[in-house]
N, C-alpha and C positions, 0 to 999 in steps of 0.2 A: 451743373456746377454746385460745388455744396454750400449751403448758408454761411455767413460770417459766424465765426467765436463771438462770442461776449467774452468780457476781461474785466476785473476785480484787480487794481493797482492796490496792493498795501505798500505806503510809505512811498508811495510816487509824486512827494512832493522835494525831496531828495536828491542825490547828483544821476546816480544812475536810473534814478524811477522817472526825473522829468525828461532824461532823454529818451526815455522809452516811451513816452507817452507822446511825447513828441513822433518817435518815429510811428508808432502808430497810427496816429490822425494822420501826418501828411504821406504816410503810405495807404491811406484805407483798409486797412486792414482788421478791422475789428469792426459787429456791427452795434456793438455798445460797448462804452467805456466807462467804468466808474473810479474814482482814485480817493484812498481815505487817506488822511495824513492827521495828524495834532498840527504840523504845520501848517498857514495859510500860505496861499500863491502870490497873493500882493505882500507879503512881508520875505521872499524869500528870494528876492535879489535874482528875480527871472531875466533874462535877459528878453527880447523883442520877440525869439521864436517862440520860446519857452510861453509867454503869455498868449501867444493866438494858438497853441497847440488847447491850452488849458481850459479855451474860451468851449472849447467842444467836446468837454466831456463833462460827466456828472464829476460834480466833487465833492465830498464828505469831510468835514472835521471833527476827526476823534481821534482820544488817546489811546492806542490799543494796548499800549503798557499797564494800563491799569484794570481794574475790576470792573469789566464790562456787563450789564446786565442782559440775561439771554434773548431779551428781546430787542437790544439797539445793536446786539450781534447778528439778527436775526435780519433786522432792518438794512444792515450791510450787506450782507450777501444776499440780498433778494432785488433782484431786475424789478423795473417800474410796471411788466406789465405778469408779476408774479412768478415768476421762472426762477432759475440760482443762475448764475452765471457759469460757463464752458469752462475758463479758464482763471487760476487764482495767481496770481504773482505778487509775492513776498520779498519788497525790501525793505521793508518797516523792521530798522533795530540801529541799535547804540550805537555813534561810529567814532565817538570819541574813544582814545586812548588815554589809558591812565586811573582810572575811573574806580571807585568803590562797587566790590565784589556783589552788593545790594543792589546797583546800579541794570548792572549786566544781568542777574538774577529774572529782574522784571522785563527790561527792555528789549533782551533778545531772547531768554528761555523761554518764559510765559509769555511772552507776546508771541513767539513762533508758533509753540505747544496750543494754547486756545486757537491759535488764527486757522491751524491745521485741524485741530479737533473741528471745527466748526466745517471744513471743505469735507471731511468723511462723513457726516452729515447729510450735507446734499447733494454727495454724489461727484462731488467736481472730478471731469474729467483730467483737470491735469495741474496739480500746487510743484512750484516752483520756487524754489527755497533758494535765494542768493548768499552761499557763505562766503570763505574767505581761505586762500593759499596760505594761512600764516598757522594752519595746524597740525602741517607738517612738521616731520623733525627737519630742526636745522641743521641738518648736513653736508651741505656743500652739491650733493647728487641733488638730479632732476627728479622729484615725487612725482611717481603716479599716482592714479584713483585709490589703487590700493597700499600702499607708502606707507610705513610706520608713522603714525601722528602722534606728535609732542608738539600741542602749542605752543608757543616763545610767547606771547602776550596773556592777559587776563580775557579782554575780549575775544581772541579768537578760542579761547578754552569752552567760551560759553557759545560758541557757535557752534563747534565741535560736538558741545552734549545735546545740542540740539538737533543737530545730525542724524545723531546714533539715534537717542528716540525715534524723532522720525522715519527711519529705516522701519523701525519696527511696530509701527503703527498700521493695523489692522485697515485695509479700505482705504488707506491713504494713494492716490496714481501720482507720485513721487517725484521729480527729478531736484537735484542738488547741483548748484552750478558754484563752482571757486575758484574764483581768481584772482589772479596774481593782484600789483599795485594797478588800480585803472585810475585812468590819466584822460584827457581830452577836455572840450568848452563846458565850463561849470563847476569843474573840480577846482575844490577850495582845500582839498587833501590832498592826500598821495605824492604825487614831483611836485605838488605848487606849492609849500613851503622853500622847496629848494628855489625854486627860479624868485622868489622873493629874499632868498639870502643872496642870490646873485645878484640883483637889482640893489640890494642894501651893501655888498663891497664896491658893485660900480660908485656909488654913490661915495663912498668910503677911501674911493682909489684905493684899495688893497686889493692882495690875494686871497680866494676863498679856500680853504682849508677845510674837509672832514674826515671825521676820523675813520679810524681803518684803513683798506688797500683799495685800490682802484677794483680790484676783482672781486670787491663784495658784490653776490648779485644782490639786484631788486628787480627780479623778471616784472614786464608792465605787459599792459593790453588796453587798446585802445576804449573808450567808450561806445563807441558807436558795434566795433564786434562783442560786447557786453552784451548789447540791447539785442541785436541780433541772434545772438546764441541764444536767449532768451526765448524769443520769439520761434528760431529756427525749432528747437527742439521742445516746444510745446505741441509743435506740430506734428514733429517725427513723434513723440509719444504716443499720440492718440491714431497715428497712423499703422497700415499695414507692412510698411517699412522697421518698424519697433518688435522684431522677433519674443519682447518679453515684455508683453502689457499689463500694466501692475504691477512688474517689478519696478522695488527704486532704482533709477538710473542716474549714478555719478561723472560730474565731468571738470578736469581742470580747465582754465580758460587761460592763456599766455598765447603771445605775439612767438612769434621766430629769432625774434631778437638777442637771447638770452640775453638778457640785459644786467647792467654791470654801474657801477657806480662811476666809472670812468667815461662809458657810455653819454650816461645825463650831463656830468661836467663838460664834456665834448660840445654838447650844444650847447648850455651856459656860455660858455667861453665866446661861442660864436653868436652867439645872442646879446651879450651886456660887454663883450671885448675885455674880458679880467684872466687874470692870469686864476689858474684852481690849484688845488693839489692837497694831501691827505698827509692823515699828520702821523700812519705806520700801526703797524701791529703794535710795539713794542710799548711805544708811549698812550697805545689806544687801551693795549690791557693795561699797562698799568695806574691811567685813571680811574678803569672799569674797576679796576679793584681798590682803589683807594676809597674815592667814593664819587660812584656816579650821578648820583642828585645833584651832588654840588659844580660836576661839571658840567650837568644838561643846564643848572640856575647859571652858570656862567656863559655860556654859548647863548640862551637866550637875550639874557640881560645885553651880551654882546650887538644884536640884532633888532630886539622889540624897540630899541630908544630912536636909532635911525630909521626905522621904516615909518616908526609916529612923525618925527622931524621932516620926512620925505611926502609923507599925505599933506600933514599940513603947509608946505610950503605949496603944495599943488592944489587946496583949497578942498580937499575933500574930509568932510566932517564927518563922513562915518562910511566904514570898510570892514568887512565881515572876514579878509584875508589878513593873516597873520604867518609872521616869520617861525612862528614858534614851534622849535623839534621835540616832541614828548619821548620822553627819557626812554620807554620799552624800544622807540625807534631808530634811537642814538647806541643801541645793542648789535655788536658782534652777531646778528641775526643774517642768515642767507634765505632768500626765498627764489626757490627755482622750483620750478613747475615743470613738467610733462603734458604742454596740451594737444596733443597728437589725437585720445582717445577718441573727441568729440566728431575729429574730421573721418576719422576713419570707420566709425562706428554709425556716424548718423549721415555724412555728405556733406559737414558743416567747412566754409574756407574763410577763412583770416582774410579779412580786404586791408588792415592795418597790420605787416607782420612786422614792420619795426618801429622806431619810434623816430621822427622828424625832429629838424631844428622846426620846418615849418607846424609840424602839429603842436611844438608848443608854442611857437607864437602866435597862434591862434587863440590858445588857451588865454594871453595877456591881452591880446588885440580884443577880447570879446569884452574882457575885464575894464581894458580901459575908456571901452564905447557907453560903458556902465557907468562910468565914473568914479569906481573904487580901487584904481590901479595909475598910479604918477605917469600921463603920457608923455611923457621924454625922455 
């Protein structure tokens, strides 16, 4: 039987790094773990798994956005008993939306660019770069691997440049994994704004309203088949299974769902019992074009005042979730995906192919055992 990998977490303090890290310890599957983050694990709102997952691995804190000096990069990638570590997995980068161009520059260019330069170095058999479905063109058609790419946001622009370098980076054993919106316990992004605008008209007794048509997609994929495509094809890469060793190997990630804005409201509805519904192409462009700043400051301001009103009558004094829609996402933007490639290519299956009322009440139920979520 062959030895365990070692594994190198970048940014595994994160939605999708502490589920991974999680699944690793309580699947045993790694015979060292190390996770570097800027963030700490006691300030980051772990829930119960999330902290004994943590209790069993090395953890590091550092910035990797910034000017690393070559020997505390040096210190990260080197095993306690002098070795590099098997395998490198990259979610360390920006995930805020909105963000100054300077921002994205550092936190996902150059922090991807050095974290990679450094695994051609020692060899690592296999960097895993997690980008993002949102650098496709918005089309309305399902992107493939190969799809004309036009990012709709600034952040996914800069994931996109990071991509392409990476392809073409000498020594690098490659794979690029992008996926659609991921959703599941711990996401404080992606559908969990919406399920707190829902929570905020229940509260409100109104109907919740967004813009555009029900058939805008937002294709999703669960968390947990993140972590696993993660894992799955670090494996296939370094295997005899991977017909093209060394080459960089791209793969979208999306559920079966195609998923649709009507989709999410479906469960909302049956989750907080509000009536939904969207406010039209017609009137959506022509906000989009009057001026959308002033309608995203208005939909928030809508929402930010009763969810504060809604904490504090529930007595929780501080919550890291917020109603709040940033403006690139309140865009006429379609994200569908093609994630066929992965299964067919490597053996990889979706165990989440669509999305649950119960997988998102899960997401709330975890939230609210936390105490930064109004239980009632």
């Amino acid at each position: 039987m062959a030895p365990l990998p070692s594994v190198l977490v970048l940014g595994g303090v994160g939605f999708i790094g502490r589920n991974f890290v999680a699944y690793l310890v309580e699947n045993g599957l790694a015979a060292d773990i190390r996770v570097v983050d800027k963030a700490l694990p006691q300030t980051a709102y772990f829930n119960r798994r999330f902290q004994l997952a943590f209790e069993k691995v090395n953890f590091l804190q550092n910035d990797l956005s910034t000017t690393i000096p070559p020997e505390k990069f040096e210190k990260i990638y080197t095993r306690e008993d002098g070795s590099s570590f098997d395998y490198v997995i990259n979610f360390a980068a920006e995930t805020k939306f909105s963000q100054p161009a300077e921002i994205y520059e550092d936190r996902i260019y150059k922090l991807s660019i050095n974290c990679a330069n450094e695994a051609v170095k020692r060899n690592v058999k296999v960097f895993v770069q997690v980008s993002t479905g949102d650098i496709y063109e918005s089309n309305g058609a399902s992107s493939k691997e190969d799809s004309k790419t036009k990012p709709w946001n600034l952040l996914a622009k800069y994931k996109l440049k990071v991509d392409e370098e990476l392809q073409n980076m000498p020594g690098l054993n490659l794979v690029i994994l992008r996926p659609a919106v991921v959703y599941g316990i711990g996401a404080m992004g992606g559908l969990t704004p919406r399920l707190i605008c829902g929570r905020v008209y229940q509260h409100l007794n109104q109907k919740m309203e967004f813009l555009w048509t029900k058939e805008l997609r937002i294709n999703t994929v669960h968390v947990q088949d993140v972590v696993r495509a993660v894992w799955h094809t670090s494996n296939w890469y370094v295997s005899s299974d991977n017909p093209n060793q060394g080459a960089p190997a791209i793969f979208n990630l999306t559920d079966e769902n195609d998923t649709n804005q009507e989709a999410i409201n479906t469960h909302i509805r049956s989750i907080f019992g509000i009536e939904t519904g969207f406010k039209g192409a017609i009137f959506s462009t022509m906000a989009a074009t009057l001026d959308m700043k002033e309608v995203t400051d208005e939909t928030n301001d809508m929402h930010l005042a009763p969810w504060s009103e809604l904490l504090k009558a529930h007595q929780i004094t501080a919550s890291p979730l917020t109603p709040y829609l940033d403006q690139e996402l309140l865009c006429n933007n379609a994200l569908s995906l093609d994630g066929t490639k992965i299964c067919t290519s490597t053996g990889f299956k979706y165990e989440h192919p669509t999305v649950t009322t119960e997988s998102l009440r899960e997401i709330i139920t975890d939230f609210q055992e936390m105490n930064i979520w109004p239980k009632n």
